[in-house]
C-alpha positions in Angstrom: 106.0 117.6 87.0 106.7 117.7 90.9 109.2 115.2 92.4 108.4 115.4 96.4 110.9 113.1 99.0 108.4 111.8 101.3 110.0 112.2 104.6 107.1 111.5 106.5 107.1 107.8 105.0 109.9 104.9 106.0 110.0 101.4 104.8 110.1 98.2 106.5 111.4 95.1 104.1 109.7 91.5 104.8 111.2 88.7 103.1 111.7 85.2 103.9 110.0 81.5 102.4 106.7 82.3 104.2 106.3 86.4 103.6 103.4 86.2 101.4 101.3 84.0 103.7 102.4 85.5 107.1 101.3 89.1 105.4 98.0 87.3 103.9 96.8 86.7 107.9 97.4 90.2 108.6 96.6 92.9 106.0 92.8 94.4 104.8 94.8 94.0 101.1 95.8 90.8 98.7 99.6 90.0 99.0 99.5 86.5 97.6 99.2 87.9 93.9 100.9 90.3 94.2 104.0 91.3 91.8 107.4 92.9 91.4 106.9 96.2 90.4 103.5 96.5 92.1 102.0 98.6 94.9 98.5 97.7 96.5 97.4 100.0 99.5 95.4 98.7 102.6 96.2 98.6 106.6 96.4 96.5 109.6 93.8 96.9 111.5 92.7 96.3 115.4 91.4 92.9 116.4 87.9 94.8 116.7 88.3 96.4 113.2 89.7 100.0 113.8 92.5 101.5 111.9 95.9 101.1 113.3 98.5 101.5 110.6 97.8 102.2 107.1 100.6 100.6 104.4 101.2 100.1 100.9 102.5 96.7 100.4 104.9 97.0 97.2 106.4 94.1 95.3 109.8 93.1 95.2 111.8 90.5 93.6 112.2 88.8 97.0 109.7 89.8 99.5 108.2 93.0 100.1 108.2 96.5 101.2 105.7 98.1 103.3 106.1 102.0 103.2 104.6 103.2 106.1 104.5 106.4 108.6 108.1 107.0 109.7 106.5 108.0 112.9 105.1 104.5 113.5 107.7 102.0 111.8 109.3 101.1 114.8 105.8 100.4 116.5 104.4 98.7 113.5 107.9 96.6 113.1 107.6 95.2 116.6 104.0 94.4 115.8 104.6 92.6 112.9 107.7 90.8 115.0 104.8 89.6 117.9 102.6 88.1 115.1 105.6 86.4 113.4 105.8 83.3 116.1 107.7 80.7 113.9 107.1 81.9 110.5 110.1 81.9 108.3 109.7 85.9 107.3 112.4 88.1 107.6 111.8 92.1 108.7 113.9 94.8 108.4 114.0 98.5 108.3 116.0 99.0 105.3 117.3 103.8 104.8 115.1 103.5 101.6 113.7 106.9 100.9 110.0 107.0 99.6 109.3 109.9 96.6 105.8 110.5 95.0 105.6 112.7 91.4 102.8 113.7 90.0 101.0 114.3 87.8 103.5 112.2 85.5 106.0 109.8 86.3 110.0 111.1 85.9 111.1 108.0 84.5 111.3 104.2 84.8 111.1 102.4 88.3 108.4 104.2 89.4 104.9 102.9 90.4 101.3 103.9 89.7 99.8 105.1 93.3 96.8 101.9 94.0 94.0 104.4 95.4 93.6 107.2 92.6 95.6 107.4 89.1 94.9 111.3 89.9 97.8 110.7 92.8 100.5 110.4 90.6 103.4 108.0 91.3 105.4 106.5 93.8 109.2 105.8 94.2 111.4 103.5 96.6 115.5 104.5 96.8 115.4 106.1 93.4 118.3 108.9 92.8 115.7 111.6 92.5 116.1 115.3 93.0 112.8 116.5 95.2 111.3 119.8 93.0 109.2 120.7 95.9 108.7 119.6 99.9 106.1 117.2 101.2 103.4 120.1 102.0 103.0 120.3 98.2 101.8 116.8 98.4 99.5 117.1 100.8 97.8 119.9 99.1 98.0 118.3 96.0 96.3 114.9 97.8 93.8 117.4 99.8 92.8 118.9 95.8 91.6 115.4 95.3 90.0 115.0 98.4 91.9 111.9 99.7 92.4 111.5 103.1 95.5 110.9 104.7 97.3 109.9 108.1 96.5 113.1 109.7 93.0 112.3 109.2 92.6 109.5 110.9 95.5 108.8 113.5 95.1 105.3 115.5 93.4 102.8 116.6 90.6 105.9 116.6 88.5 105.4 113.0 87.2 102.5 111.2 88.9 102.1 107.6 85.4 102.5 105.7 85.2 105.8 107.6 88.4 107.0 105.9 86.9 105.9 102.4 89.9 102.4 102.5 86.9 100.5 100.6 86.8 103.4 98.1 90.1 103.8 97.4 91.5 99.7 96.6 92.4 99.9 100.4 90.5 96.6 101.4 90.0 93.4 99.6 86.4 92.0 100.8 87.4 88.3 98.7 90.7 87.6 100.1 89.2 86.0 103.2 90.4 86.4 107.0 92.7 89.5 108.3 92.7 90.7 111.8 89.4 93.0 111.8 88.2 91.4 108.8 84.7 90.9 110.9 83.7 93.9 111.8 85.0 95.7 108.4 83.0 93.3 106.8 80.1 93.3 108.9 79.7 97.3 107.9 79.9 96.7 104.5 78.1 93.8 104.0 75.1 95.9 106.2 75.7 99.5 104.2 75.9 100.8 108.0 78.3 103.5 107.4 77.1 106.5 108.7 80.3 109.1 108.2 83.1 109.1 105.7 86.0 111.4 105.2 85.3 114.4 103.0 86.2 117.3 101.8 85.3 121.0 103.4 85.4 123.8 102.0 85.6 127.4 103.3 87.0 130.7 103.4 90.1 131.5 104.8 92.5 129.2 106.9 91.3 125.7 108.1 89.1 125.6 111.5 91.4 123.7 114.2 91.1 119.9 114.2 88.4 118.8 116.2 86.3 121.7 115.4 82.8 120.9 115.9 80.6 120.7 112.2 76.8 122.0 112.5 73.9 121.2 110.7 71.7 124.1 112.7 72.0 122.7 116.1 72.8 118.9 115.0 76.3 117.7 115.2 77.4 117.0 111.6 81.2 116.4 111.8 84.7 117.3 112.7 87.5 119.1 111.3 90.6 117.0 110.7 93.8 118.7 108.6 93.5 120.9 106.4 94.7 124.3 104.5 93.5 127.5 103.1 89.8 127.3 102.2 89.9 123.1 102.3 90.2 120.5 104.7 89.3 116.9 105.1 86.6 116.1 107.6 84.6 113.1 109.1 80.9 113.8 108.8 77.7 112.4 108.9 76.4 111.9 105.4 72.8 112.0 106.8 73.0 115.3 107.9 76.2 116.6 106.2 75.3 116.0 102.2 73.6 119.5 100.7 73.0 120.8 104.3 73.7 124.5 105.4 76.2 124.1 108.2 79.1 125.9 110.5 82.3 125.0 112.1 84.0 127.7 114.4 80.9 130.2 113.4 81.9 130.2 109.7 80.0 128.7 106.9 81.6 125.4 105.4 80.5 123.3 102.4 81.2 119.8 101.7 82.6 118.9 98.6 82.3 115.4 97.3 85.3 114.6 94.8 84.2 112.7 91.4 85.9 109.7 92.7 83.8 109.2 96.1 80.5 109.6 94.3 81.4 107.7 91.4 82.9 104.6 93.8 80.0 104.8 96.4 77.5 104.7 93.7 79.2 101.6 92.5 79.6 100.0 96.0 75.6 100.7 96.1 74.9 99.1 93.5 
């Protein structure tokens, strides 16, 4: 079992009478049912749909936390401050350190991870004793072939893209969210031309950014990755089965179960 502190990973706490509705407006995920003890995974998008900030929403006894990219919390907080107005929430940016363990949880207070039981678990202020650093996670997420912040930055990829819909990140029945018409608009007309996926390859990674061939044809781009794997955004028309290059050096894709098993469902 690894026990990783996620240091990359902060928490902001939103509380107050009207929290569940004030989050419902804003969030690609459900809040309203959601319960103590529970973690659902989704984002706030751009008014025009594109992926600002991705989140997982866990339940509390009073409110809820939203662990997030430490990098971002303070931009993400003042966000969630502008949209408030006169809602009677409460936000806060509470020294809660975030753990994940997988493949088994250490004990109780832990919660299952929303986008893949593969993940593991995840923890909020636990006293935990980390086995291993945070770049053990990230391989152990990349194994999977789930992509992750690195992948997709901000305010620069549609959520479908990074595979939210395949991975519990977007509820299509809860009604309105900001970006909730475009997001829907590409699922609703299957016009999703690239997703993230996973490369693979000899040696270390090709930089991020680096170019994807199919022959001559433009195919994708690098994002993060590792020895012999990395996530990538490719097209699937030209990507799936095809012989292709980045940085002069062959590259496969790699579809984990989970993507073709969950875009097969979403086809049907």
């Amino acid at each position: 079992m690894t026990i990783v502190q996620l240091t990359s990973r902060a928490v902001i706490a939103v509380g107050g009478p009207e929290w569940r509705s004030f989050l419902q407006g804003l969030l690609t995920q459900d809040v309203e049912t959601l319960q103590p003890g529970q973690a659902r995974f989704g984002a706030l998008l751009t008014p025009q749909g594109r992926l600002l900030y991705d989140l997982f929403a866990v339940g509390a006894e009073d409110g809820c936390l939203l662990d997030v990219e430490a990098a971002h919390r303070d931009a993400l907080l003042q966000r969630l401050t502008m949209y408030r107005l006169r809602a009677k929430v409460e936000l806060s940016a509470p020294d809660t350190a975030v753990f994940a363990a997988f493949p088994d949880a250490p004990g109780p207070g832990w919660i299952r991870d929303p986008r893949r039981p593969e993940l593991g678990w995840r923890g909020y202020g636990l006293a935990e004793r980390a086995t291993s650093d945070e770049a053990a996670y990230d391989a152990h997420r990349l194994r999977l072939g789930v992509p992750g912040p690195a992948d997709w930055g901000t305010d620069s990829t549609y959520p479908i893209e990074a595979d939210f819909d395949l991975l519990a990140g977007i509820d299509f029945k809860k009604g309105c969210f900001v970006g909730q018409e475009t997001t829907s608009r590409m699922k609703r007309r299957g016009q999703i031309k690239s997703r993230m996926l996973p490369i693979v390859f000899e040696g270390p990674p090709p930089a991020s950014g680096t170019e994807i061939l199919a022959g001559d044809l433009r195919a994708g781009e690098v994002l993060s990755g590792t020895e012999g794997r990395a996530m990538a955004l490719v097209r699937l028309d030209r990507a799936l089965g095809a012989d292709l290059t980045a940085d002069g050096r062959p590259v496969r894709v790699e579809p984990p179960a989970w993507f073709e098993q969950s875009a097969g469902d979403n086809a049907s």
